[in-house]
C-alpha positions in Angstrom: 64.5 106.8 132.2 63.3 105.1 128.6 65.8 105.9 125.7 65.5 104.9 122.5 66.8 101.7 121.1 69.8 102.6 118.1 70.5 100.4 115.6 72.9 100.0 112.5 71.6 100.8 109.3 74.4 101.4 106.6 78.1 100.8 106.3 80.4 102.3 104.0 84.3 102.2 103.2 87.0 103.4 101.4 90.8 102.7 100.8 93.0 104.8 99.0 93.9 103.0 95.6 98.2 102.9 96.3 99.0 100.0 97.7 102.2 99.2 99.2 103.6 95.8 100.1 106.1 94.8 102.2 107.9 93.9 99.7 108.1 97.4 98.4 109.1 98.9 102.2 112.2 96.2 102.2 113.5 98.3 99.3 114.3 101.5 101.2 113.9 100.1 105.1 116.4 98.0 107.4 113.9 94.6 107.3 112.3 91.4 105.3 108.8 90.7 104.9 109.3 87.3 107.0 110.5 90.0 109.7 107.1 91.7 109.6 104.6 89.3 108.5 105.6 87.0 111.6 105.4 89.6 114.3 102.5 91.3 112.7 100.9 90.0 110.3 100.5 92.1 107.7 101.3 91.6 104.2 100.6 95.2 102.6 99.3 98.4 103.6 97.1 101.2 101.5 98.8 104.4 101.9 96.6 108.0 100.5 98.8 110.1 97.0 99.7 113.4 97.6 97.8 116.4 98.6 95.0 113.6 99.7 93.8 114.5 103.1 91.8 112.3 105.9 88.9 114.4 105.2 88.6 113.2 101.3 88.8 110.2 102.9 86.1 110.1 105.2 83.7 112.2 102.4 84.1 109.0 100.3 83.3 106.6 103.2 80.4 108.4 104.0 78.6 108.6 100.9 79.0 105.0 100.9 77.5 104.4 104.4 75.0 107.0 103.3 73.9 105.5 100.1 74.1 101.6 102.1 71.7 102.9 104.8 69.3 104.0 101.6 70.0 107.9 102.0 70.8 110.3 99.9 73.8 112.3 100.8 72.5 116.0 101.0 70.1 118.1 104.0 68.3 116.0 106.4 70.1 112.4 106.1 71.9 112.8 109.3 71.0 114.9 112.7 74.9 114.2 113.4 78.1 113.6 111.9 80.9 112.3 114.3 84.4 111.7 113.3 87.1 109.9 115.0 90.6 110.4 113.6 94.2 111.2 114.7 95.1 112.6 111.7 92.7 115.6 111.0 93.3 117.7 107.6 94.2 121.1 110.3 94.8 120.7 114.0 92.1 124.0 114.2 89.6 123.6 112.9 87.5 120.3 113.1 87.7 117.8 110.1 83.8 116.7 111.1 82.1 120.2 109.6 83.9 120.2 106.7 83.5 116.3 105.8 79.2 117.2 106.4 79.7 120.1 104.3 80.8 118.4 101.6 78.2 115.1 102.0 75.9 118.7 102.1 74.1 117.4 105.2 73.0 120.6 105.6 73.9 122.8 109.4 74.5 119.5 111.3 76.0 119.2 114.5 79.5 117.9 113.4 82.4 117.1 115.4 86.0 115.4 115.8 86.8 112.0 118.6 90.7 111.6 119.4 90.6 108.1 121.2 93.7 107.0 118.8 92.9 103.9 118.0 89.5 103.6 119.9 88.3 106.5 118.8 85.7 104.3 116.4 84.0 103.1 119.5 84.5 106.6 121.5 82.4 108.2 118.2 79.9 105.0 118.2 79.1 105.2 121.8 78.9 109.0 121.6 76.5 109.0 118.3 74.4 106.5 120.1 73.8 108.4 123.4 72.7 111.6 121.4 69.9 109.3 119.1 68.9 107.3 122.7 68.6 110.3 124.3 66.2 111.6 121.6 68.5 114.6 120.7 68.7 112.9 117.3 67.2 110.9 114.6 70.2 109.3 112.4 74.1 109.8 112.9 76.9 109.7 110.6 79.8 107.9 112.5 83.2 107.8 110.4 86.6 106.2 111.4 89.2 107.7 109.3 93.1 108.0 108.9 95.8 109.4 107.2 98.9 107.7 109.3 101.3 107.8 106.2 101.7 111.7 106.7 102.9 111.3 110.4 105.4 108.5 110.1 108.7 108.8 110.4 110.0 107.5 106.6 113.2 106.0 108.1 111.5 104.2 111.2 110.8 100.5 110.5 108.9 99.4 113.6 105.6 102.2 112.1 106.3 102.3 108.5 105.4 98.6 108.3 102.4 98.8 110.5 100.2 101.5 109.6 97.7 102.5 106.6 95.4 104.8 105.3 91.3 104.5 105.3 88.4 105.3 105.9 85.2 103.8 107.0 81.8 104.8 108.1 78.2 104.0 109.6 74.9 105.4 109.7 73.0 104.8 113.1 69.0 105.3 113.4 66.6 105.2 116.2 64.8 102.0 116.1 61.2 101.5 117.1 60.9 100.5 120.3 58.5 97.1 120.1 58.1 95.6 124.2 57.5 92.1 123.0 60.7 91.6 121.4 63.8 90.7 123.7 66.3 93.2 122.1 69.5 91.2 122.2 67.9 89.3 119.5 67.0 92.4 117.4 69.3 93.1 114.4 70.9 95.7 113.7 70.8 97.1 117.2 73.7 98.4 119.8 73.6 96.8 122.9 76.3 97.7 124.9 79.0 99.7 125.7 82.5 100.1 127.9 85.2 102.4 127.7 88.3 103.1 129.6 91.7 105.6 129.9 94.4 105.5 131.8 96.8 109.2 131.2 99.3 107.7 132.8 100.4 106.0 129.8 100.1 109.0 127.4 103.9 108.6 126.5 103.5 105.2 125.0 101.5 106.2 122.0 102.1 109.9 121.0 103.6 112.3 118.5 105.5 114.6 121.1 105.9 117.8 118.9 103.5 120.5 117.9 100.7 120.7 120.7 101.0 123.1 122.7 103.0 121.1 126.0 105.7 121.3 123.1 105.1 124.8 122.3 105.2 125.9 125.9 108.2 124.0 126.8 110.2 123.9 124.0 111.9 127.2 121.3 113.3 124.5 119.0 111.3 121.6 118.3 113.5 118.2 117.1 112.4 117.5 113.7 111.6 114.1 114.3 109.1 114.8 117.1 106.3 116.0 114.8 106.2 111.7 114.0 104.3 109.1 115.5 106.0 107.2 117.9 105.1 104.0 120.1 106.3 101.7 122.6 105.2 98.4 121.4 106.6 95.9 124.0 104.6 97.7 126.4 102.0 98.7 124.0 101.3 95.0 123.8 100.8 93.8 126.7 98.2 96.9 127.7 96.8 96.1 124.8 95.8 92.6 125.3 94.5 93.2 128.9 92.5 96.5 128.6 90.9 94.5 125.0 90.3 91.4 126.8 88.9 93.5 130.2 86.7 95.6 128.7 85.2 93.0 126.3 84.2 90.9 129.1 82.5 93.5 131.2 80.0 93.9 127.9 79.4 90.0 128.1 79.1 90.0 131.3 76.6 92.8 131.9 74.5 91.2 128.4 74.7 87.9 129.9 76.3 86.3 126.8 78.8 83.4 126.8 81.7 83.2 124.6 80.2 80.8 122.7 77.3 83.1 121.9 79.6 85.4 120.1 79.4 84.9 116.4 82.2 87.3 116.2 85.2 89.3 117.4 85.8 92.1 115.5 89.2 93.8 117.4 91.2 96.7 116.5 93.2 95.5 113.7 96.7 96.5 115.6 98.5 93.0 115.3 97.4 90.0 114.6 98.9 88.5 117.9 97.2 90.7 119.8 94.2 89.5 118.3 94.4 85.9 119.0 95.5 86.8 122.0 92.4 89.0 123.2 89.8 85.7 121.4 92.5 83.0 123.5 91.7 85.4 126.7 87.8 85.7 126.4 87.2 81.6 124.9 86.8 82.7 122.1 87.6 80.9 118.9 90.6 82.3 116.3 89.0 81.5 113.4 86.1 83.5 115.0 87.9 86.8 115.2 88.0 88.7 112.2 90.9 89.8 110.3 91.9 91.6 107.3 94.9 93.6 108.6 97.2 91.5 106.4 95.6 93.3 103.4 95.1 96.9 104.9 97.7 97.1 108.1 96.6 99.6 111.6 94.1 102.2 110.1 93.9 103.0 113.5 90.2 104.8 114.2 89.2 103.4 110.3 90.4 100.3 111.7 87.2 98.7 112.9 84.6 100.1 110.4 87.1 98.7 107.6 87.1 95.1 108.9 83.1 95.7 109.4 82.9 96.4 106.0 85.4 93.2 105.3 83.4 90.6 106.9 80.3 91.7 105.9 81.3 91.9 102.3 82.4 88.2 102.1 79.5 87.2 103.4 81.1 86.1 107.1 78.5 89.0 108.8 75.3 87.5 108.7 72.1 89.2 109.8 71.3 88.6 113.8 75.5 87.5 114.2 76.1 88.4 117.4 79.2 90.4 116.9 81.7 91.7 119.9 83.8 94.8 118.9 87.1 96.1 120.8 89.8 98.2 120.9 93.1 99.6 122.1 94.8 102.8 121.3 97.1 105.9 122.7 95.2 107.6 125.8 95.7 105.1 126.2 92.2 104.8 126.3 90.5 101.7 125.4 86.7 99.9 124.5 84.2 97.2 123.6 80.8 97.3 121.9 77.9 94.7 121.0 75.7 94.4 119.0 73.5 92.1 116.3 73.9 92.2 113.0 71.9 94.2 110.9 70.6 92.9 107.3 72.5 95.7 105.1 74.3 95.6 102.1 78.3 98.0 102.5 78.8 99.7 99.7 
């Protein structure tokens, strides 16, 4: 069956302005910033003010991606607009309407991911099977979070880890030209592979307020409305299902590691990271990282580091760039593609 080659054509990304170091977190927690800068990596975190929700967010990222992409935000820009967060502004209904209602995209179809932490790459794959399979022109594909309203303000091990953030891309069918080899194309997607395993749903989870909670329990503990995780155990799945699913896309493109121009990983710990590049031959200083300036922004995660790299000039156009992630699912992912020649706003 022929489907329609999709390829990248705008990136966009947004941080709340409060930052918050470590050294600020040491004043009210139990730890020291050598205590979490060597196990994580991560120097400060941007967390959103009050009354700021994942949808304003994700709004903000996406005019960005919009505007990078050459489009003006308003009716006909997008066919699509898919969001992947696990901190929606409501639990019913859908973030993704309201977020294209306020770009004013018009009566687009417009939904919510939650792959956790993979949910970027759960909301790419998806966006890109709807454009390949001709049911749409251009999609909106946003990555967003609001973690600092779901943590626990007296638990060290996520205080210290997570931020707030946003980013976004705009994906367009390409043209479809038989005498180029499309691995070499920029901009395009070339590759997907995702996983889950439910068995491992307790490991990453907030345990109150679905409605397993509400059928099983009158009095809901206070502390289970927060975000919890097992991060021994977290770790190590982690590392395998990153490094596993990574090199199932290399494998079925026919790239070496020394093809890959970049990893760009889920921004979870920088450990993990140089473990997942150590695993595939990869490099370090080939792997991207800018968690130490923004922390896990979980589903933003990927976008954001995106939006990093190419803004300091490390994403070139035709860098052949390897994208992978872990999260609670546990479900987990990997992408490739070539780099497109866009400017991130």
């Amino acid at each position: 069956m022929h489907t329609t080659p999709v390829a990248l054509v705008g990136l966009g990304s947004y941080l709340p302005p409060q930052r918050i170091t470590n050294a600020a977190l040491c004043e009210r927690l139990d730890t020291t910033d050598e205590w979490i800068t060597s196990r994580t990596g991560i120097r400060s975190r941007h967390w959103a003010g009050p009354g700021v929700a994942t949808g304003d967010l994700a709004v903000e990222a996406g005019h960005r991606a919009l505007k990078s992409a050459g489009l003006e935000a308003g009716a006909g820009a997008v066919d699509l607009v898919v969001l992947a967060t696990t901190t929606p502004d409501n639990p019913c209904p859908a973030t993704a309407p309201d977020v294209a209602s306020r770009l004013g995209l018009g009566p687009v179809a417009a939904y919510d991911i939650a792959a956790v932490c993979s949910g970027f790459l759960y909301a790419l794959a998806a966006a890109s099977a709807y454009i390949a399979a001709g049911q749409a022109r251009r999609a909106l594909v946003i990555g967003a979070e609001t973690y600092s309203t779901i943590l626990n303000p007296s638990d060290r091990t996520t205080n210290v880890i997570f931020g707030d953030g946003a980013g976004a891309v705009v994906l367009s069918a390409a043209s479809d030209h038989d005498d180029h080899d499309n691995h070499d194309r920029a901009g395009l997607l070339l590759g997907f592979e995702l996983g889950s395993d439910g068995s491992g749903r307790d490991l990453i989870t907030i345990p109150g307020g679905g409605s397993r909670q509400r059928a099983t329990t009158p009095t809901p503990d206070a502390d289970d409305r927060y975000f919890t995780m097992q991060g021994k155990h977290v770790f190590t799945q982690a590392v395998n299902r990153m490094t596993e699913s990574s090199q199932a896309v290399l494998d079925r493109l026919g790239w070496s590691a020394e093809q890959v121009d970049w990893l760009v990983g889920h921004q979870a710990n920088v450990r993990i990271l140089n473990a997942v590049a150590r695993g595939l031959g990869i490099p370090a200083e080939r792997a991207v990282i800018n968690l130490d300036k923004v922390g896990n922004t979980s589903a933003a995660s990927i976008p954001l580091a995106l939006a990093d790299a190419a803004a300091n000039g490390s994403l070139t156009p035709g860098s052949r760039v390897l994208l992978t992630a872990f999260g609670g699912g546990l479900t987990w992912g990997a992408a490739a593609l070539t780099w497109p020649d866009i400017v991130p706003a």
